[in-house]
C-alpha positions as CSV (number, residue, x, y, z in Angstrom):
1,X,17.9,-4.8,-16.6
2,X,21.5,-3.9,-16.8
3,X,23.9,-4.9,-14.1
4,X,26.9,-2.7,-13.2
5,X,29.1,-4.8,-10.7
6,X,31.9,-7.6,-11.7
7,X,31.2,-10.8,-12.2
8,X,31.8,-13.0,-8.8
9,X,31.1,-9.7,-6.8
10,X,30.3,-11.0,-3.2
11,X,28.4,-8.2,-1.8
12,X,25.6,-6.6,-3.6
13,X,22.8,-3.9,-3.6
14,X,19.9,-2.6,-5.4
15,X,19.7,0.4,-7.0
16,X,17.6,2.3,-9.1
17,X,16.0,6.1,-9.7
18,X,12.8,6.8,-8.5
19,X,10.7,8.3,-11.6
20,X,8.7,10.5,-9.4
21,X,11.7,13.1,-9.5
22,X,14.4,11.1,-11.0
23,X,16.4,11.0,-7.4
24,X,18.6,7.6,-6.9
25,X,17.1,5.5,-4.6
26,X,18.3,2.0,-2.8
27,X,16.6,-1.2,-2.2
28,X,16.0,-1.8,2.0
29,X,15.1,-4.5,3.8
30,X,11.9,-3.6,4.4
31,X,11.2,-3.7,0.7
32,X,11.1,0.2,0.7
33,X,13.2,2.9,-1.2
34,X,15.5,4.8,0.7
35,X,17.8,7.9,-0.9
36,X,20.5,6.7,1.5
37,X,23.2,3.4,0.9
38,X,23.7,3.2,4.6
39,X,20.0,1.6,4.2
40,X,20.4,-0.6,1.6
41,X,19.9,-4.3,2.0
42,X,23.3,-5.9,1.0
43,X,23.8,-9.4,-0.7
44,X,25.9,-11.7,0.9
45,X,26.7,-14.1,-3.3
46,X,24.9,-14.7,-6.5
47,X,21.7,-16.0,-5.6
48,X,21.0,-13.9,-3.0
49,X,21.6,-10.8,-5.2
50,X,19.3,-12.6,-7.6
51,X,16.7,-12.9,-5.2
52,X,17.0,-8.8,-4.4
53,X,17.1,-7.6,-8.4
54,X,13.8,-9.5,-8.6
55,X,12.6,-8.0,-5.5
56,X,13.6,-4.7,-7.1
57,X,11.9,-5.2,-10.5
58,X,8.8,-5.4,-9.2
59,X,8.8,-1.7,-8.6
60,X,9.6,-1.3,-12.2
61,X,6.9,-3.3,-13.6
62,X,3.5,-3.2,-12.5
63,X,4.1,-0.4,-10.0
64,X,6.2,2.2,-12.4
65,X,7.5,3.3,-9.0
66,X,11.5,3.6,-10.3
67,X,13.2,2.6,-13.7
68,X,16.8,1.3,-14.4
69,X,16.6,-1.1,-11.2
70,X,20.3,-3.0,-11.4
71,X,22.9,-4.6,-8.9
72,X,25.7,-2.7,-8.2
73,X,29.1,-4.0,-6.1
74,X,29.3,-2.8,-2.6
75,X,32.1,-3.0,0.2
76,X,30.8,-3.5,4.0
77,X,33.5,-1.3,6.0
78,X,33.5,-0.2,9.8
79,X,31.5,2.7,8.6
80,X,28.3,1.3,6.6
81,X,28.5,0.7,3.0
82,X,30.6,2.0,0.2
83,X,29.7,1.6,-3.4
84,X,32.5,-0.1,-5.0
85,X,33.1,1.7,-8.6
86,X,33.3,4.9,-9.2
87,X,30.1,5.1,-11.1
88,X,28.3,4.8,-8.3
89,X,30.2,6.9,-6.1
90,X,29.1,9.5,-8.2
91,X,25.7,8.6,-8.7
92,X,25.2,9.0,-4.6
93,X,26.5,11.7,-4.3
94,X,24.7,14.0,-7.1
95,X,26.3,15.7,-10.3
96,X,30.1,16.3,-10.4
97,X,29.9,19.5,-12.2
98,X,27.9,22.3,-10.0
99,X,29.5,20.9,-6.3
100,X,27.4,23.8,-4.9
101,X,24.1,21.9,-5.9
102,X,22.8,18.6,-5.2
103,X,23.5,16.2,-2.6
104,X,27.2,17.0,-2.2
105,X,26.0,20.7,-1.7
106,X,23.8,19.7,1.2
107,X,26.7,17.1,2.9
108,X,29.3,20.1,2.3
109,X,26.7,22.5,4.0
110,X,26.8,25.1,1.0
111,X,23.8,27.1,0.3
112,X,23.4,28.4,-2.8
C-alpha cells in the first residue's frame, strides 16, 4: 500500500476508491466509507495512523470493497478537514479537465 503524506505528518486520513464505481471514498469512524473528508476519521501521530491504514486494508483484502487504501496528510481547520497536498485536493474534488462534470460540477451547481 502506498502512502502519499510526509514523513512526521501529525494528522492523517484514510483514503481509498471504492471499486464498485471507482468514486474516492474516506475511512469514518464508524468503520464505514464515506465520499465526503468532512467524515473522515483523522489521526492524531504515527501509530495511530498505523492503526487506521490497517483498519482500511481490511476492505481491500478479503472484502474487495475498495483498492489503493493509503494515508494521506490532512490539516484540521475551523471549517472540517482539508487535504494537505495538492494531489488530494484534486482527487476530492473530481477531474480537473471537464469543471462542468464531476463533483466540482455538482458543488458549482452546473448542470450539464
Amino acid at each position: 500500500m502506498a502512502q502519499h503524506s510526509r514523513k512526521g505528518a501529525q494528522f492523517q486520513a484514510v483514503t481509498a476508491n471504492r471499486l464498485l464505481d471507482g468514486v474516492v471514498v474516506y475511512l469514518t469512524t464508524a468503520n464505514e466509507w464515506s465520499e465526503s473528508l468532512q467524515d473522515a476519521e483523522v489521526a492524531d501521530g504515527k501509530e495511530a495512523a498505523e492503526a487506521l491504514l490497517a483498519r482500511g486494508a481490511v476492505f481491500f483484502e478479503p472484502e474487495n470493497f475498495v483498492i489503493d487504501v493509503y494515508l494521506f496528510e490532512v490539516e484540521p481547520t475551523d471549517d472540517g478537514i482539508r487535504a494537505a497536498s495538492v494531489r488530494e485536493i484534486i482527487r476530492q474534488a473530481g477531474p480537473t479537465v471537464r469543471t462542468d462534470l464531476g463533483k466540482q460540477a455538482e458543488l458549482a451547481g452546473v448542470h450539464a
